[in-house]
DRENMI-44438 format. One record per residue (C-alpha): x, y, z. Coordinates in steps of 0.001 Angstrom, whole numbers, padded with zeros to 6 digits, always signed. Layout:
residues N
XYZ
...
This chain:
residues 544
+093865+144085+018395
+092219+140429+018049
+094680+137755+019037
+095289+134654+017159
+091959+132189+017067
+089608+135042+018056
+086076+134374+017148
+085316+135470+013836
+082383+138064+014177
+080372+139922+011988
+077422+142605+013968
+075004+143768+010647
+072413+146246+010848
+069359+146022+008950
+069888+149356+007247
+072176+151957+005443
+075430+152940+006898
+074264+156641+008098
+071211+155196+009753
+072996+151805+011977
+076376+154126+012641
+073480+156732+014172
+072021+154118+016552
+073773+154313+019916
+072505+150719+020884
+074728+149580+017613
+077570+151116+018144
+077758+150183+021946
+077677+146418+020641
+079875+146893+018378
+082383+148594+020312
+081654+146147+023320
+082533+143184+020712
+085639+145405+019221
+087551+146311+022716
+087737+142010+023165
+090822+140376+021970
+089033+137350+022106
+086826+138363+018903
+087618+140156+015240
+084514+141997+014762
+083435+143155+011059
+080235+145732+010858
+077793+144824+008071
+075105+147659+006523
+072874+147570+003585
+075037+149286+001375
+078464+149030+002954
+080765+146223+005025
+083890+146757+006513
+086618+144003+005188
+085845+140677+005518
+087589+138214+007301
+090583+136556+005396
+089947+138758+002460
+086950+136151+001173
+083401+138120+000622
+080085+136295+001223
+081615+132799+002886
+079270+132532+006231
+081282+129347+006830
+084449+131834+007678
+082161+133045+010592
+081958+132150+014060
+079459+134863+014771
+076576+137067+012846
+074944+139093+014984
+071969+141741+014304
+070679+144675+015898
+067264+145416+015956
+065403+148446+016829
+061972+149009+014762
+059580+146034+014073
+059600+146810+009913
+063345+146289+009771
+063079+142709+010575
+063113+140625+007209
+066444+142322+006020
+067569+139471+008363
+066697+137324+005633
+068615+139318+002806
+071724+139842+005448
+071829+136423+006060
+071764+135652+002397
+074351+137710+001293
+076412+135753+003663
+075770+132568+002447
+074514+131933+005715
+071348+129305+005671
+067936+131651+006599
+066603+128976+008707
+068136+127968+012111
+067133+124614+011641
+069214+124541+008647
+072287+125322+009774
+075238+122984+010479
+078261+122603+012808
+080358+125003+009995
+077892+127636+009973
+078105+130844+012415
+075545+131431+015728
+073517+134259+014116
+072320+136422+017484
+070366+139597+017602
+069104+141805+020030
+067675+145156+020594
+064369+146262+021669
+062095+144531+019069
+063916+141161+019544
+063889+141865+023314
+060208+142531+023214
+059267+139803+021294
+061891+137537+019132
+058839+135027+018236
+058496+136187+014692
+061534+135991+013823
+062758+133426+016157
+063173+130548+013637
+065710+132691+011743
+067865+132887+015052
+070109+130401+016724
+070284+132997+019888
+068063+136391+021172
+069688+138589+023806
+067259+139921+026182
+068207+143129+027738
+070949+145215+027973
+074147+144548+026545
+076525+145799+029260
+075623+142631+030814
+074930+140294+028066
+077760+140227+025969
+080834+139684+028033
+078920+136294+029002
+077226+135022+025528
+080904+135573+024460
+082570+133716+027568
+080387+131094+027286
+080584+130865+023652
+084547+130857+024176
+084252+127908+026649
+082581+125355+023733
+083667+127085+020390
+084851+123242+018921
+081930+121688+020008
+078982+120475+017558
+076492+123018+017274
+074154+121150+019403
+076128+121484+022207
+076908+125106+022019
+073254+126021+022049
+072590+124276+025051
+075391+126255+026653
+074128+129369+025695
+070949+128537+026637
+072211+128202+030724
+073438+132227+030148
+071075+134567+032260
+069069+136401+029350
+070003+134308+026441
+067326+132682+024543
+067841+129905+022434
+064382+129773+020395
+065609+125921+018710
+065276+124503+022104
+061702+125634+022928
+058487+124751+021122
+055248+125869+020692
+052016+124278+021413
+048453+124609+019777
+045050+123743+020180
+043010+122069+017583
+041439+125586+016564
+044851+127259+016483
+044690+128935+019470
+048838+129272+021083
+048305+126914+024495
+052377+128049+025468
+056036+128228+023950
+058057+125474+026593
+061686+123832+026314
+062271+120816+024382
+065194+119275+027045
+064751+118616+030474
+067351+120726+031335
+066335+124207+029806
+065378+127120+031813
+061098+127416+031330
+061726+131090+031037
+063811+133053+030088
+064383+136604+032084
+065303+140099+030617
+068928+141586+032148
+068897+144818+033188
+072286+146853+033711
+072439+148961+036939
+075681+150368+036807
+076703+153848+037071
+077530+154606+034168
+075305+154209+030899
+076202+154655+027308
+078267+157044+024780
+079230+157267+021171
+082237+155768+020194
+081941+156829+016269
+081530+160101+015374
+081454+160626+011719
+079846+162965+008671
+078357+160355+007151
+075951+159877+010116
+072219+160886+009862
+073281+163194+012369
+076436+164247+010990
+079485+164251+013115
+077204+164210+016280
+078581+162825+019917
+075387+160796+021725
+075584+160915+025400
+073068+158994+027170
+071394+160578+029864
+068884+158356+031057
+067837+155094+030259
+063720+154431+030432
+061600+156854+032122
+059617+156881+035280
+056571+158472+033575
+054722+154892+032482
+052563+155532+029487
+050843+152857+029530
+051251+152131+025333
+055318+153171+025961
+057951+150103+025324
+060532+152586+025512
+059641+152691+029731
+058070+149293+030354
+060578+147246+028887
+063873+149145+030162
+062492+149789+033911
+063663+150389+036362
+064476+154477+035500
+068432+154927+035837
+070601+157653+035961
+074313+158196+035442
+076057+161006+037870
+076901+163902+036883
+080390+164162+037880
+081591+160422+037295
+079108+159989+034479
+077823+162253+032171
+080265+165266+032467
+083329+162508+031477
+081381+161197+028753
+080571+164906+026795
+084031+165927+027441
+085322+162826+025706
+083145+163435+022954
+083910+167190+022524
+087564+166639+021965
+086452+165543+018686
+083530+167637+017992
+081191+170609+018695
+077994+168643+018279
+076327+167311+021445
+073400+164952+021458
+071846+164361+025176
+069459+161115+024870
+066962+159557+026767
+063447+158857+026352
+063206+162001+029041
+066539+163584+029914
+064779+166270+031945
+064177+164121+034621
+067809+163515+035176
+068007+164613+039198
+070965+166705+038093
+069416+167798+034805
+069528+171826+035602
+073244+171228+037054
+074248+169990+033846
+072688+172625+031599
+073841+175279+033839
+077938+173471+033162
+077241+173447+029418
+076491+177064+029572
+079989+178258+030077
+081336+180349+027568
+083964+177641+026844
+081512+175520+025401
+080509+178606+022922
+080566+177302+019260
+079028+173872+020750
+075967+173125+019478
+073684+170740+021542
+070284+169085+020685
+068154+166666+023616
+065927+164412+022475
+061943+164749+023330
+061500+166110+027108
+058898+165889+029683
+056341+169224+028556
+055797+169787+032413
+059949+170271+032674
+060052+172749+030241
+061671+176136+031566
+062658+179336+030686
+065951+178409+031589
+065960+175131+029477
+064862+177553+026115
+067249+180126+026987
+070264+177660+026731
+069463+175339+023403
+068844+178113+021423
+072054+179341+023271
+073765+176215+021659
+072792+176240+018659
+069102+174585+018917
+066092+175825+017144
+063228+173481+018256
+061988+171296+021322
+060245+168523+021180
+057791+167700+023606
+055459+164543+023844
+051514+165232+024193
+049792+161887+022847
+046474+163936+023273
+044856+167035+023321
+042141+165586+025205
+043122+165546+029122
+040610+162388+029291
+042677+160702+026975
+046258+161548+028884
+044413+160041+031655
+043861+156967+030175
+047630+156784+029140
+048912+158160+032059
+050358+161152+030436
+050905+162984+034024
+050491+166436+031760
+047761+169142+031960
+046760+171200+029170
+048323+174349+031325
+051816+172831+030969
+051597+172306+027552
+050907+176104+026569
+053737+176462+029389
+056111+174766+027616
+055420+176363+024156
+055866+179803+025724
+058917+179220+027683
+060111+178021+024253
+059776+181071+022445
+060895+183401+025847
+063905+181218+025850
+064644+182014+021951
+063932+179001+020038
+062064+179426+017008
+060001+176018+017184
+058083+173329+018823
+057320+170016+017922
+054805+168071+019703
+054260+164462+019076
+050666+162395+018922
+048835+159821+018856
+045398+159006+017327
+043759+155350+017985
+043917+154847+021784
+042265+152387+023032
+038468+154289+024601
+039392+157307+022087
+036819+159067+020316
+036509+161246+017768
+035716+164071+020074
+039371+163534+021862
+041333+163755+018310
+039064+167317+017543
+040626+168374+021210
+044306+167500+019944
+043463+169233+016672
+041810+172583+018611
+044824+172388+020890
+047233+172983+018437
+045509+175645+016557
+045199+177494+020685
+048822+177116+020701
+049474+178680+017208
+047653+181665+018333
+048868+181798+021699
+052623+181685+020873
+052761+183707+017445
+055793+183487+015691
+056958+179832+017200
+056654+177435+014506
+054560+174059+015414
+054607+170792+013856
+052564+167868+015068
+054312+164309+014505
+051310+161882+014776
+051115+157775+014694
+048463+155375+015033
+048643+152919+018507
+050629+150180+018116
+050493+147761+020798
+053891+146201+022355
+054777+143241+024270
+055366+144063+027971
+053164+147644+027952
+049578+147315+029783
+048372+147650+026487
+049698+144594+024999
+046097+143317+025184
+044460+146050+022717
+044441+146159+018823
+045173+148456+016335
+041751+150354+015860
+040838+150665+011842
+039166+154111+013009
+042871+155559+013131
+042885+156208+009446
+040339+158308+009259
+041691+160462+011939
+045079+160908+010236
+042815+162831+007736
+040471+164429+010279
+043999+166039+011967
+045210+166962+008582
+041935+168655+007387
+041856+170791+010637
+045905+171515+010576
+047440+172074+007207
+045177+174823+005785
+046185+176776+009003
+049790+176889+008402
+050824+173663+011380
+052561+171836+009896
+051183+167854+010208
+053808+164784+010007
+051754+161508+009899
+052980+158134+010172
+051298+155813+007529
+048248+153844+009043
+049106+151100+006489
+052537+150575+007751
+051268+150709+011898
+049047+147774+010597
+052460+145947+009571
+054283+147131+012591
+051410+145279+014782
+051459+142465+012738
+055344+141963+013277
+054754+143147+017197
+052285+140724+018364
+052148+137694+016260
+054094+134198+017227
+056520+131737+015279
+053813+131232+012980
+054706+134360+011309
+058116+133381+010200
+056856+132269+007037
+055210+134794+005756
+058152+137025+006058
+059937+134820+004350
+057426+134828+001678
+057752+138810+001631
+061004+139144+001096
+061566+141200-002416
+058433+142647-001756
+057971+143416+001881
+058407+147249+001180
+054595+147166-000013
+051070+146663+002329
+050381+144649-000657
+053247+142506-000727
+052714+141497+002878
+049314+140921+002272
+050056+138782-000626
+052842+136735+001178
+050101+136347+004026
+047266+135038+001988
+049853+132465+000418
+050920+131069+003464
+047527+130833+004819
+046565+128892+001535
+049262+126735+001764
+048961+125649+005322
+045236+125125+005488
+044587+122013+007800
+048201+122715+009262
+047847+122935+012854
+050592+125834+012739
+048326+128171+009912
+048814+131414+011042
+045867+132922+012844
+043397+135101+010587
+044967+138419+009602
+042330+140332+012130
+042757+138787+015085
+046467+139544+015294
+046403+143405+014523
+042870+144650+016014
+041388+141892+017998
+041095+142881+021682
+042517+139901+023545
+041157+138197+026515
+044081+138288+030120
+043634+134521+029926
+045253+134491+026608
+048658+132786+026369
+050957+135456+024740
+053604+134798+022061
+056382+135864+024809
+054604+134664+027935
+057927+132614+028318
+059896+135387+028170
+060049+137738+031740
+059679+141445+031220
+060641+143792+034042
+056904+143797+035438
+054776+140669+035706
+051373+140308+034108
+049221+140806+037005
+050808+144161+037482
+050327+144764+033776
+046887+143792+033932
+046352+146361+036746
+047661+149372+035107
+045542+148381+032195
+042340+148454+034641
+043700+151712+035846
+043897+153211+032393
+040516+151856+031064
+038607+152981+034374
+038731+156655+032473
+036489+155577+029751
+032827+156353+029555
+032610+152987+028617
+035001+151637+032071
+032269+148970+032694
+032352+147232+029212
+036003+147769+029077
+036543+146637+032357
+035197+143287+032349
+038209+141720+030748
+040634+143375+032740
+040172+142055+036289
């Protein structure tokens, strides 16, 4: 129960109330920020808010705090309508000693906040295990201080950036020479946290309204030790933990089955848990009969007859395993540690085990792919169909974005990738696989929002009431670049953010900001990948 003078908080998420109460990172916030007596917490959703403080809607001077989530790149300029709703001023530089610290994290902001940094007073970077408890505490120390002076507080916290007291620098053509602090005082960079404790994360709502209705998320890993080299999910959360089974995991799904018989096991590759077997082999005790359990996408090579046998045991009727390519040149080149063997492996154990489908997910536009690789993803799946008869395949396909932090960060989106959408659907539909493609159109947005810098801010702003359309973006885009011609912070041209190739010397947008590898080692693993093209040498030469 919040004690007198707790900090007024409100944690939104930029999306409907059975999507945010379905993301685990949100409701671990939220319940971080809840369990304090030192802060009232409200939640905030598109279409739903719990009470507001003092009983007065839409006052963003009754707020201490407005915090965001973030978690896909195309979710982003709800900020805007969030903030808005609020009465909160959309611009940091706006705001005044009565108006709240609007915060965020999450992935994307962790990645790279620079888009959307002049929107935010504060990013956290990393996990929020560690994070919180001191943005709050440090928060608490200066609450009655002018603004001014509680940013530069914040600023001293391990992992918080404050984007109002760093600015960026350009050349006379445009070009981004670095993003530095304003004050003497400020830390240059700004480091990532990472949480190493034994324990990692659980639902604490479990509702029907969910996406996943009345579902209990246990987390069973956190990143993954494979290293994809296009894969945020692994780069950006290294180093690969795991809980224990005994003081972990196993307290954490009996919690949640006190309350319900749906188990979710999450990760972005459970099956590498060290004590993954031990685990299924406790959930299939005929107590837990009536429980139905569901794991997010595995590792194809970890795929047993064993692991089949007990999801469809429990209630599961698919796997989900992660190819990126048919082509075993092209896993090379992404590291996918996965030959073509262990994929028809994994679809038989599959249907020996009892499960009915398999769905394999894709990618088409990696960098040195050609169109010969996508045909080999394409004749893959039809060898599958008529190797496993009777197991139902789907084939969830995107283009490559690039992220911040990945050894890829240096590519661009490849305009090519359209085309092979269609190529995969011509060769899969009219044989009964059933194809699931992400829209090139919106990967083009999703790079734009991924790898551009500050400059971008206002063109989001400018695409707000319309920014659920390629062409509003495109519009809001053009106007901004009209309007700031001469302006030594136009945005760069439209190209050379999403499928320009760009040079190592390059200053990135979040250079400033340290991800869990450094560059040179990023640059490395990008020399390892390219080395698999035909075309290593001509690839090469920008990747010392």
């Amino acid at each position: 129960m919040p004690q007198a003078g707790a900090l007024r908080a409100v944690l939104a998420f930029p999306s409907t109330y059975s999507v945010g109460i379905t993301s685990l990172g949100y409701q671990v916030v939220w319940a971080s920020l809840a369990q304090r007596c030192d802060v009232d917490v409200r939640r905030l959703f598109t279409d739903r808010s719990d009470p507001p403080h003092g009983g007065q809607r839409g006052r963003g001077a009754n707020l201490d705090l407005f915090g965001l989530s973030l978690s896909w790149e195309l979710d982003g300029p709800v900020l805007l309508d969030l903030l808005e709703q609020q009465r909160i001023p959309i611009w940091a530089a706006e705001r005044g000693d009565a108006d709240p610290i609007v915060f965020g994290g999450g992935p994307v902001l962790t990645a790279n906040p620079e888009p959307l940094a002049p929107f935010l007073d504060a990013v956290l970077l990393g996990d929020g295990e560690l994070l919180l408890p001191a943005f709050v505490e440090a928060l608490q120390e200066c609450r009655q201080a002018p603004r001014a002076q509680r940013l530069r507080r914040l600023a001293q916290v391990p992992g918080v950036y404050v984007p109002g007291l760093y600015a960026p620098r350009y050349s006379g053509e445009g070009q981004l020479l670095g993003v530095e602090p304003t004050e003497p005082d400020i830390p240059a960079t700004v480091a990532k946290q990472t949480w190493r404790g034994n324990t990692l994360s659980h639902s604490t709502v479990i509702t029907p309204e969910a996406a996943w209705p009345s579902i209990h998320m246990v987390e069973v890993v956190r990143s993954c030790p494979e290293l994809c080299r296009f894969c945020l999910a692994s780069y950006l959360t290294l180093p690969f933990r795991t809980p224990s089974l005994d003081d972990g995991l196993i307290p954490a799904v009996e919690k949640g089955l006190a309350a319900t018989e749906r188990l979710g096991l999450l990760g972005a590759s459970v099956t590498q848990h060290p004590q993954f077997a031990d685990l299924l082999t406790w959930l299939d005790q005929d107590r837990f009969d009536g429980t139905r359990v569901s794991v997010s996408s595995v590792r194809a090579a970890t795929v047993t007859p064993e692991l089949g046998r007990i999801l469809a045991k429990r209630g599961s009727k698919s796997l989900t395993i992660a190819i990126e390519s048919g082509s075993e040149r092209m896993r090379q080149v992404v590291n996918k540690k996965l030959a073509t063997e262990e994929i028809y492996a994994a679809a038989r154990y599959a249907r020996e085990g009892g499960l009915t489908g398999l769905k394999l997910y894709g990618m088409v536009g990696l960098p040195t792919e050609e169109e010969a690789d996508v045909e080999a993803t394409a004749e893959l799946l039809l060898a599958l169909k008529k190797a496993t008869p009777g197991l139902r395949l789907s084939l969830g396909v995107s283009t490559f974005v690039p992220k911040a932090h990945t050894p890829f960060q240096w590519q661009g989106v490849r305009p090519e990738a359209e085309k092979r959408l269609k190529l995969l659907a011509r060769r899969l539909k009219p044989k009964g696989i059933e194809l699931r493609p992400e829209s090139y159109g919106w990967s083009v947005i999703q790079a734009l929002l991924s790898r551009s810098d500050r400059r971008l801010a206002p063109v989001i702003a400018a695409a707000r009431g319309q920014h659920n359309s390629l062409g509003g973006w495109k519009q809001a885009y053009r106007a901004v670049l009209e309007a700031s011609q001469g302006d030594p912070e136009t945005p760069p041209p439209w190209e050379a953010v999403i499928h320009s190739t760009w040079s190592p010397e390059q200053v990135l947008p979040w250079q400033h900001l340290d991800g869990p590898l450094p560059v040179k080692t990023l640059q490395q693993h990008a020399a390892d990948a390219l080395q698999h093209s035909p075309n290593s040498v001509l690839l090469l030469k920008n990747h010392p």
